[in-house]
C-alpha positions in Angstrom: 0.0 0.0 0.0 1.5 3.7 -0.6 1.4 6.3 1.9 3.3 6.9 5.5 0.1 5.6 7.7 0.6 1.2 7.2 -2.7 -0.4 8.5 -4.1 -3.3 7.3 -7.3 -2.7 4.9 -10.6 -1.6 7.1 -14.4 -1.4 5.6 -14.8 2.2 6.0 -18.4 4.4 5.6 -18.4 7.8 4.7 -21.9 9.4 5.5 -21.7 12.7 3.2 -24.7 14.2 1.8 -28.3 14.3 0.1 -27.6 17.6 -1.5 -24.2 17.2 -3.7 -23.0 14.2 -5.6 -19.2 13.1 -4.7 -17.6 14.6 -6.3 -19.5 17.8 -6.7 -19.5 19.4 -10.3 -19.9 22.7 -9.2 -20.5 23.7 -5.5 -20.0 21.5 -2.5 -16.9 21.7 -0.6 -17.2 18.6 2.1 -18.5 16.4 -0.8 -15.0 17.2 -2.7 -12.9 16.6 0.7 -15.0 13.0 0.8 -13.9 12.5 -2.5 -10.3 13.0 -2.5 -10.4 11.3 1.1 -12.7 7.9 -0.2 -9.8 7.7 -3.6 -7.4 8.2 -1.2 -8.4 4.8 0.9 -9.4 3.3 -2.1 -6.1 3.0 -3.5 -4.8 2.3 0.1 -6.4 -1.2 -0.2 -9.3 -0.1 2.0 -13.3 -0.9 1.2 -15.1 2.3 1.2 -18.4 2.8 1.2 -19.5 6.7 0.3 -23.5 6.6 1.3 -24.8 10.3 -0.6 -26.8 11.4 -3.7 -27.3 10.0 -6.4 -24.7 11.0 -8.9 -21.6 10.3 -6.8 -19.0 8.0 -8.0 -15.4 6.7 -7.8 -13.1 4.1 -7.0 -15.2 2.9 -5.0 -19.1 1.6 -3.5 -21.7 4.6 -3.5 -25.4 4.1 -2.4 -27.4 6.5 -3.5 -29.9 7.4 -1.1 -31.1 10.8 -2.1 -32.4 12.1 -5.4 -30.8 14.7 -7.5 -34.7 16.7 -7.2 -33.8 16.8 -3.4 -31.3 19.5 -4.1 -34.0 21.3 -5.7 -35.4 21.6 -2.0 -32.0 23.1 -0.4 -33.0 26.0 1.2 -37.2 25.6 1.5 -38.7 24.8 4.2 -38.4 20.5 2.9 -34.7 20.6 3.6 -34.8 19.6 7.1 -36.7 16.6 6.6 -34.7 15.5 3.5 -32.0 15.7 5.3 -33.4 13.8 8.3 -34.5 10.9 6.2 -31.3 10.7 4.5 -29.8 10.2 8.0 -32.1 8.0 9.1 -31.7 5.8 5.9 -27.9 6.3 6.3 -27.9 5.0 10.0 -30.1 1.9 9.2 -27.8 1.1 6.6 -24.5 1.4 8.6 -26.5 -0.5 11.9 -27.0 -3.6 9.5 -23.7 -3.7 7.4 -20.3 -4.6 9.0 -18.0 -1.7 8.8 -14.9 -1.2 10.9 -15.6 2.4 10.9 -18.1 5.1 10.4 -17.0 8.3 9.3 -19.9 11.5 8.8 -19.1 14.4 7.8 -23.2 15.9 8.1 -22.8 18.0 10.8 -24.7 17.7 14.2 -27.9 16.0 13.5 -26.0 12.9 12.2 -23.7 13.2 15.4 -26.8 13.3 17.1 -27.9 9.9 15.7 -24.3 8.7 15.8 -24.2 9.3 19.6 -27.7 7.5 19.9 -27.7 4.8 17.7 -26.0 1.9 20.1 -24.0 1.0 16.5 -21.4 -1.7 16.9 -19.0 0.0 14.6 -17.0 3.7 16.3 -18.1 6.6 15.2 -15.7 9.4 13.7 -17.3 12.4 12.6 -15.7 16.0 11.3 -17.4 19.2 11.9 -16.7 21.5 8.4 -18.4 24.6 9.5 -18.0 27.1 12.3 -19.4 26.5 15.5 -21.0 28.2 18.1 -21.2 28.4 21.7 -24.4 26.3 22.0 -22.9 23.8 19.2 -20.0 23.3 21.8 -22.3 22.5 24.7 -23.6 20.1 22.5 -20.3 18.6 21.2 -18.9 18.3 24.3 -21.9 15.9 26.0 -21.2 13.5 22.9 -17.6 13.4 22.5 -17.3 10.4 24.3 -19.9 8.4 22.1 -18.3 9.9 18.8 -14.4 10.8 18.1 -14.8 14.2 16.9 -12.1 15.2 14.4 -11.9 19.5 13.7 -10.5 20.8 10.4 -8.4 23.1 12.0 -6.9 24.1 15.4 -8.1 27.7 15.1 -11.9 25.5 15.1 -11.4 24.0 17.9 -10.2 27.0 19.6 -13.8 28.4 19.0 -15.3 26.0 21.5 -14.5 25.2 24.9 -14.6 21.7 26.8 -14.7 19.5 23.8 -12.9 16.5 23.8 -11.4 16.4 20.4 -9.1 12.8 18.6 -7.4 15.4 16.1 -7.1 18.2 14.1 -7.2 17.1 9.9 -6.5 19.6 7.5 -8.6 19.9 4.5 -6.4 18.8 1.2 -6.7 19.5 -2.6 -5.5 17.3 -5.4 -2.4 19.5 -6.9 -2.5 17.3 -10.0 -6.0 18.9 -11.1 -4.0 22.3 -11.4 -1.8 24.2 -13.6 0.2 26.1 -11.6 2.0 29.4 -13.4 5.6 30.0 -11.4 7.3 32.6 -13.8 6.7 35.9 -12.8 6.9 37.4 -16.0 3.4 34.7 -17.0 1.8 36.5 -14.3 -1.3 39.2 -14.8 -0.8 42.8 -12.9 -4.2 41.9 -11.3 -5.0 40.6 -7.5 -8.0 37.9 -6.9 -10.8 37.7 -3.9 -12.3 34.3 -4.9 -15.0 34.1 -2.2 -18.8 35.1 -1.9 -19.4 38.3 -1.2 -19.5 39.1 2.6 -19.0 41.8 5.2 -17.0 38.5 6.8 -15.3 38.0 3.7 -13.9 41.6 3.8 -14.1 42.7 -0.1 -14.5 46.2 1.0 -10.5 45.9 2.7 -9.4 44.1 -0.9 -10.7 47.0 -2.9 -8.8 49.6 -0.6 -6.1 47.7 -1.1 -5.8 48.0 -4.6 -6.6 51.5 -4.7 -3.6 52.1 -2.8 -1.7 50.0 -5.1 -3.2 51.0 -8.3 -3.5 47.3 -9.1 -6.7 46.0 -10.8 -9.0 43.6 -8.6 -11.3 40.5 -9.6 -13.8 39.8 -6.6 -15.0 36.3 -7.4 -17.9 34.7 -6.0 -21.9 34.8 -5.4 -23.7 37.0 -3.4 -25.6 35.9 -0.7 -29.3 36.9 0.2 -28.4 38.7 3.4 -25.2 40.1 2.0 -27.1 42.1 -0.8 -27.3 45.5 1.2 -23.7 45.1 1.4 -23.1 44.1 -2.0 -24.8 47.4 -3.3 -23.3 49.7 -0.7 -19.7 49.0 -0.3 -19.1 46.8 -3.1 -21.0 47.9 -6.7 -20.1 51.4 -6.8 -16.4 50.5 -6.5 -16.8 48.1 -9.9 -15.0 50.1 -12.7 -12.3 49.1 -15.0 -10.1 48.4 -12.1 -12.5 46.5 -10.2 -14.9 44.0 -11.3 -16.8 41.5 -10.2 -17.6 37.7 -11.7 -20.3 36.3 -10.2 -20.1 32.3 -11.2 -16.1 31.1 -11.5 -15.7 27.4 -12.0 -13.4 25.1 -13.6 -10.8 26.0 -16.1 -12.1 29.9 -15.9 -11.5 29.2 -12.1 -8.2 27.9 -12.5 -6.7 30.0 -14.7 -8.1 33.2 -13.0 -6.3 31.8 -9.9 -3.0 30.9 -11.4 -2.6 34.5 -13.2 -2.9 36.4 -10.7 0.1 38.1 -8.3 -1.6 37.4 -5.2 -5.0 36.3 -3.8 -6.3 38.3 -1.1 -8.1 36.7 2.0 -9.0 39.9 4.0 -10.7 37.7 6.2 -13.3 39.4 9.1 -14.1 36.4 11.4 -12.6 33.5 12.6 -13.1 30.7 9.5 -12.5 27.1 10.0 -10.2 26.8 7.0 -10.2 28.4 3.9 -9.5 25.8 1.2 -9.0 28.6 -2.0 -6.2 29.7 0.0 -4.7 26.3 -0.9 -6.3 26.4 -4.4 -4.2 29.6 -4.9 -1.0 28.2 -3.5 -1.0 24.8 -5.9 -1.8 27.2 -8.7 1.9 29.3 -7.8 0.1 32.2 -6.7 0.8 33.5 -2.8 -2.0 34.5 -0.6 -2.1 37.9 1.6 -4.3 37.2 4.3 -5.1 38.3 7.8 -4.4 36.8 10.5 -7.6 35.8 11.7 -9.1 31.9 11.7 -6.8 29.2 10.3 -5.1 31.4 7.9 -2.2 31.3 10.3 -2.3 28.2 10.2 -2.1 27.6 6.0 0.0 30.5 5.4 3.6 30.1 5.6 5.0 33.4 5.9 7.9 33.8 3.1 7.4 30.5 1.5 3.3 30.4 0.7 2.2 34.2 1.2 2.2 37.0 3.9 0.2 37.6 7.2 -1.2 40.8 8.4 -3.5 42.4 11.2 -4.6 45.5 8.6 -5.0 46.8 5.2 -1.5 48.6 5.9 0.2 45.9 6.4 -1.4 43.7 3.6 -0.2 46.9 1.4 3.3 46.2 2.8 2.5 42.6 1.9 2.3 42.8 -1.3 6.0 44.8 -2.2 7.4 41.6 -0.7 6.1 38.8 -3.3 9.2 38.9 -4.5 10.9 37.1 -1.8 8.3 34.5 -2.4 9.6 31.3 -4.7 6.5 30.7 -6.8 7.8 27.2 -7.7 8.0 27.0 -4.0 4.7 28.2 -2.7 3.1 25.5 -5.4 5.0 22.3 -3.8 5.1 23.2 -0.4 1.1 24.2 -0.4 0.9 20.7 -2.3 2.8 18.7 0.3 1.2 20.4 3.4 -2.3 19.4 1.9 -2.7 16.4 -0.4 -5.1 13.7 0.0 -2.2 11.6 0.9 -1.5 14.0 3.9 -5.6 14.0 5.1 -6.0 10.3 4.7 -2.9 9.6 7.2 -4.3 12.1 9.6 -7.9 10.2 9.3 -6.4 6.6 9.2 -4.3 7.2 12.5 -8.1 8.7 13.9 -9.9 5.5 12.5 -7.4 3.0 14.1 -7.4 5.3 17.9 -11.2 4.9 17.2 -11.1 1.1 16.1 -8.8 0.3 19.3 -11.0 1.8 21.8 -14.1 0.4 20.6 -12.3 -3.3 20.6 -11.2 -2.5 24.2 -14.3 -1.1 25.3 -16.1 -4.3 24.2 -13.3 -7.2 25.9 -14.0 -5.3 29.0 -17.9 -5.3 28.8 
């Protein structure tokens, strides 16, 4: 088997989602980590079961057990029950099938049922999102039923008295990308892929380029409550120097990414990741980001991209990209967060997990 974690092969179940297929072809960031993650066993030697929408496929067993019409009903007042029968059909499945381990990845209401269930099999389960104060009550009554895994340690920091079996960095697939490390290939433009947020900050990226007289693509949807700020702050600065592009995807995506000098994560509140920091960094482009959330955590200062507390010194950033090596930034952001990288972090989870539940049962 390749990779640094050596266990012997385990039936694994990955409970995703009823909304995106795995992988997603558009949206759907958790169904794309389960993707890379379920390959990643795959060619491991492990059996691996991805239980989502119909749609999903790979190297290995999907069942189906949502509809694509269900995602028609994301965000109406039948989401909640879709979602709660797909769980329910998920945990029946999982209760009657003989899996080493059970992995979800659909937040707390499949934790809930996790923590419920009386299931044979352990229970690990990664929270994608950020949490709240209430979420951490909650997370810490169940952490001893369920081995809760965080994406980062700057989640985990968010919540207090949670028993936590690791932190697991999200990963992307370098391979799918086409990274441009010549300076002289690059476009005199700077990229905000992200939807369009007070949290997201594209009010600070415009300032910034302003004061560098650089032009500015702000890439990403805007959200319902996000409008009035979208038509305040962020429309009557769209010009020649800055524009705006709604829908990015794919090789438009990829190639607005790799172009650019930098990409900008003026961040305002304290996200869980931030995986298109990493899709910039594969693609040989350095991120300026404050230093809130993880992004201390993903950027390496002088090797991936530049931290800062304000737009000054995000301004002061950007004269230092030269120090950066391009070539650099794409390998070391490709090493840091491969597949390979987030399956060894998961397996040495599953077999803590597998261990304890073996123990726990001699003892009984």
């Amino acid at each position: 088997m390749k990779g640094s974690i050596s266990v012997e092969p385990r039936r694994i179940a990955l409970i995703v989602s009823p909304w995106y297929p795995v992988p997603p072809t558009g949206y759907g960031g958790i169904e794309l980590m389960a993707y890379y993650l379920a390959r990643e066993l795959s060619d491991r030697g492990h059996r691996v079961t991805v239980i989502g929408r119909q749609g999903s496929h790979g190297r290995f067993e999907t069942l189906a057990l949502a509809p694509e019409s269900w995602s028609k009903q994301l965000g109406t007042r039948d989401q909640i029950p879709r979602h709660n029968l797909f769980l329910y059909r998920a945990y029946e499945i999982v209760r009657k099938r003989a899996f080493d381990v059970i992995h979800d990845h659909s937040g707390p209401p499949g934790i809930l049922l996790a923590a419920t269930s009386r299931l044979q099999s352990p229970v690990v389960a990664t929270l994608h999102g950020a949490l709240t104060e209430a979420e951490g009550e909650f997370l810490a009554a169940i952490d001893r039923q369920v081995h809760l895994v965080a994406i980062s340690r700057a989640q985990q920091s968010t919540v207090a008295g949670v028993e936590w079996r690791g932190v697991v960095h999200n990963a992307i697939d370098a391979s799918e990308y086409s990274p441009v490390t010549r300076r002289e290939e690059k476009d005199d433009y700077l990229v905000e892929l992200a939807r369009i947020s007070p949290d997201k900050g594209q009010h600070l990226a415009i300032e910034m380029a302003r004061r560098l007289n650089l032009r500015l693509v702000l890439a990403g949807k805007v959200d319902g409550e996000a409008r009035r700020y979208f038509e305040e702050k962020i429309k009557p600065s769209l010009n020649g120097q800055v524009t705006w592009r709604e829908n990015v995807e794919g090789k438009e995506k990829a190639e607005l990414l790799a172009h650019a000098r930098a990409l900008v994560f003026p961040i305002q509140w304290e996200e869980p990741f931030g995986l298109v920091m990493i899709e910039a960094m594969v693609s040989g482009t350095p991120v300026i980001a404050l230093a809130h959330g993880a992004a201390p955590e993903v950027v390496e200062p002088g090797v991936t991209g530049w931290l800062a507390d304000d737009v000054d010194g995000m301004v002061a950033a950007y004269s230092r990209l030269d120090e950066i090596d391009l070539k650099r930034c794409a390998e070391e952001a490709g090493r840091r967060f491969g597949p390979k990288q987030m399956a060894d972090g998961y397996l040495n989870v599953y077999e803590r997990a597998i261990e304890q539940a073996l123990y726990s049962r001699s003892i009984s």
